[in-house]
N, C-alpha and C positions, 0 to 999 in steps of 0.2 A: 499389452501383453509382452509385445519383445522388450519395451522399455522394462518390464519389470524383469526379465530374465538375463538384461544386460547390466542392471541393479545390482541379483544376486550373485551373478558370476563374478562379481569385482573381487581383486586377489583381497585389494585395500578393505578395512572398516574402517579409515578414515574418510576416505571418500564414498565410500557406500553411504555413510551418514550425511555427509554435505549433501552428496545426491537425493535422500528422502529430507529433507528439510524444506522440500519441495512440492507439496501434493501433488499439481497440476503443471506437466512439464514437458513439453513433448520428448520423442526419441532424438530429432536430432538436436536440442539443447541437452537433453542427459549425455549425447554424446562430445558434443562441445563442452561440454560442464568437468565433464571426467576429463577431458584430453587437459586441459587448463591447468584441473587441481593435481591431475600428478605431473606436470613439467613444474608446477609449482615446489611438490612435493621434490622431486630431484634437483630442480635445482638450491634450493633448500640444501641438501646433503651436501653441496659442493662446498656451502659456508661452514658447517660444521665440521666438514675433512678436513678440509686445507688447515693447513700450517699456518699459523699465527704469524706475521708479518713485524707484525710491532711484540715484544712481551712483555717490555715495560716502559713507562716513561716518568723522569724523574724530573723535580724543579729545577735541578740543574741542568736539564735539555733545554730551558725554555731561557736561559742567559745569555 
């Protein structure tokens, strides 16, 4: 019963779904499961933010 109330209160429905993909889970793997997929989830966003390093590369870089 807590597992499923800590289910429902996820801000995420991306992780609420990884979460029931699961029938049989306990609480503290739902809680380790969650903690996991949104450090995942953030650090994720760090590669999509940041500034592009390289923007292009051309054959003649490689002379």
């Amino acid at each position: 019963m807590i597992r499923d109330a800590f289910i429902n209160n996820m801000s995420s429905n991306e992780i609420r779904t990884r979460l029931l993909e699961h029938s049989v889970i306990s609480l503290q793997e739902t809680v380790n499961k969650a903690m996991a997929l949104n450090s995942a989830k953030e650090n994720a966003k760090l590669y999509t933010k940041s500034d592009p390093i390289i923007n292009s590369v051309s054959a003649a870089d490689w002379d």
